[in-house]
C-alpha positions as CSV (number, residue, x, y, z in Angstrom):
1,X,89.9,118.9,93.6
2,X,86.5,120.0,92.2
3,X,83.7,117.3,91.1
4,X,83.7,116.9,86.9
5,X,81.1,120.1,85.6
6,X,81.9,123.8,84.5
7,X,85.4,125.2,84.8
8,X,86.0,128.1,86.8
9,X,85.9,131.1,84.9
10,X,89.1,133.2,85.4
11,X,89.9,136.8,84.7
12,X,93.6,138.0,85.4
13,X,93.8,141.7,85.7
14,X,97.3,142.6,85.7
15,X,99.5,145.5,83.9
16,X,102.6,142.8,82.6
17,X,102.0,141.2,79.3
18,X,104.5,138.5,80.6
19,X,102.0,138.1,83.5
20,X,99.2,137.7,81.9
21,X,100.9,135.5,79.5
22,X,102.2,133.3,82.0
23,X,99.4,133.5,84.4
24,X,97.0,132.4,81.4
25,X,99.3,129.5,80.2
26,X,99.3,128.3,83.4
27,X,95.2,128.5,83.8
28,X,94.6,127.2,80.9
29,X,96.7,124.3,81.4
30,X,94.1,123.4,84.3
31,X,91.5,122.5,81.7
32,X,88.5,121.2,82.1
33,X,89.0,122.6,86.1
34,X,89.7,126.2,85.5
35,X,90.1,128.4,82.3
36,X,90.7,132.0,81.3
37,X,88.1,134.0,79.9
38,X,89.6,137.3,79.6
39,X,92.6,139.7,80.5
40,X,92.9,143.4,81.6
41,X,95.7,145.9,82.2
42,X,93.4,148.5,83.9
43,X,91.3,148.4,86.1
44,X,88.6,149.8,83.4
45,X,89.0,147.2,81.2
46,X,88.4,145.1,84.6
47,X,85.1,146.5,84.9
48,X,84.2,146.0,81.1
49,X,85.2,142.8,81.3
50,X,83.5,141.7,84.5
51,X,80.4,143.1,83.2
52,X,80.4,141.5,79.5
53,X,82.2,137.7,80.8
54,X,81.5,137.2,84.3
55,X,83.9,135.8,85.9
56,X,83.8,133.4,88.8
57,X,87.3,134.3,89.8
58,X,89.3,137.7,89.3
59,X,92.7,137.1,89.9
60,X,94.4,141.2,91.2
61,X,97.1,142.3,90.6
62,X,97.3,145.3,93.7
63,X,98.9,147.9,91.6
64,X,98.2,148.7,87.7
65,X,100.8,151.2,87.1
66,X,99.8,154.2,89.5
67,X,96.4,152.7,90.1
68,X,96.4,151.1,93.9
69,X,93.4,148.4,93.0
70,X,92.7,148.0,96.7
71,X,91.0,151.6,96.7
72,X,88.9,150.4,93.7
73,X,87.8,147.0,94.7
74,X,84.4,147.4,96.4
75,X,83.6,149.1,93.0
76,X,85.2,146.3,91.3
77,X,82.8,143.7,93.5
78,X,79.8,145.5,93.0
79,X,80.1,144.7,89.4
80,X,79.3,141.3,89.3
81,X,79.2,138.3,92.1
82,X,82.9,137.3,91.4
83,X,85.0,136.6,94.3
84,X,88.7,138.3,94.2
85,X,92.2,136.7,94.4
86,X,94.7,139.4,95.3
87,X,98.1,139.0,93.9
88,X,101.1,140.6,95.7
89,X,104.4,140.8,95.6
90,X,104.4,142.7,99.1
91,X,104.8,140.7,102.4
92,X,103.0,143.4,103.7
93,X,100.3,143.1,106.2
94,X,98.4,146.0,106.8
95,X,98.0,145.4,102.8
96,X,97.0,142.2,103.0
97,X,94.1,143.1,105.6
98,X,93.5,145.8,103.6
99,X,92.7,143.6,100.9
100,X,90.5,140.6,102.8
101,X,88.3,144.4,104.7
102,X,88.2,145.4,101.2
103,X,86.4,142.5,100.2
104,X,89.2,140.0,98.7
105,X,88.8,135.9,99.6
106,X,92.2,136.2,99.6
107,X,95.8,136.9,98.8
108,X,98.5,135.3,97.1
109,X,102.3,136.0,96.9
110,X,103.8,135.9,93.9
111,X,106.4,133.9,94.1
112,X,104.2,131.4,95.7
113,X,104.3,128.1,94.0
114,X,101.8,127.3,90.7
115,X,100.6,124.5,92.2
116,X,99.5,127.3,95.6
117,X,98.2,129.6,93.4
118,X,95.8,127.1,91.5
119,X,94.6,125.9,94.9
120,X,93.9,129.0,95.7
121,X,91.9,129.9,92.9
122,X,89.6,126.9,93.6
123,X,89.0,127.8,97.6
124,X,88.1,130.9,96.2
125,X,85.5,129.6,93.9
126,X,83.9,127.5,96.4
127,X,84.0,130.4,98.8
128,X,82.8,128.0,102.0
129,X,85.9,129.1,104.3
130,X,87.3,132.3,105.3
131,X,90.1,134.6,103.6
132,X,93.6,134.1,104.0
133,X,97.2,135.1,103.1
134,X,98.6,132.7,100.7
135,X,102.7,132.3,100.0
């Protein structure tokens, strides 16, 4: 749990409405400790976004549509100093690796638990330990 001060500021890049609906009730239920300060469905409106709110935490979804974000995220980091969650519905490795050599603090699962995914989001923020595969 994170000392009382500024929340962590969240953007969820994903290409599902329902996603980011979900994903930003679920944020913004954490309030004061985290909220949601923008949404994307492309990796574009990532950057835009990234550039105009920064973030503390960009929460990935690896594929927008066609677009295969992993190829795109050391662009995506050179932005602005957030730290990137990726979020996978793969139990794949080699793109899991891919992700953390790409830059990522980590990866989630979807179908990981809320309560994983919020703790997650906070290691991320505080950035002291090392990536890992989440769910």
């Amino acid at each position: 749990m994170m000392p009382p001060g500024e929340p962590i500021r969240v953007l969820l890049v994903d290409d599902h409405e329902h996603v980011l609906w979900g994903l930003g009730k679920l944020i913004d239920g954490e309030w004061p400790r985290m909220m949601v300060i923008g949404t994307a469905k492309s990796m574009l409106q990532a950057a835009g976004l990234m550039r105009e709110r920064k973030p503390d935490v960009v929460l990935l979804d690896v594929y927008l549509g066609a677009d295969y974000t992993l190829d795109r995220l050391p662009e995506l980091l050179g932005i602005a100093p957030a730290k990137v969650l990726v979020l996978t519905d793969a139990a794949d490795n080699e793109l899991q690796e891919r992700a953390v050599r790409g830059g990522a603090r980590g990866v989630v699962r979807k179908e990981a638990p809320a309560e994983i995914l919020l703790s997650e989001i906070e290691r991320v923020h505080r950035a002291h330990s090392l990536p890992k595969v989440t769910g």
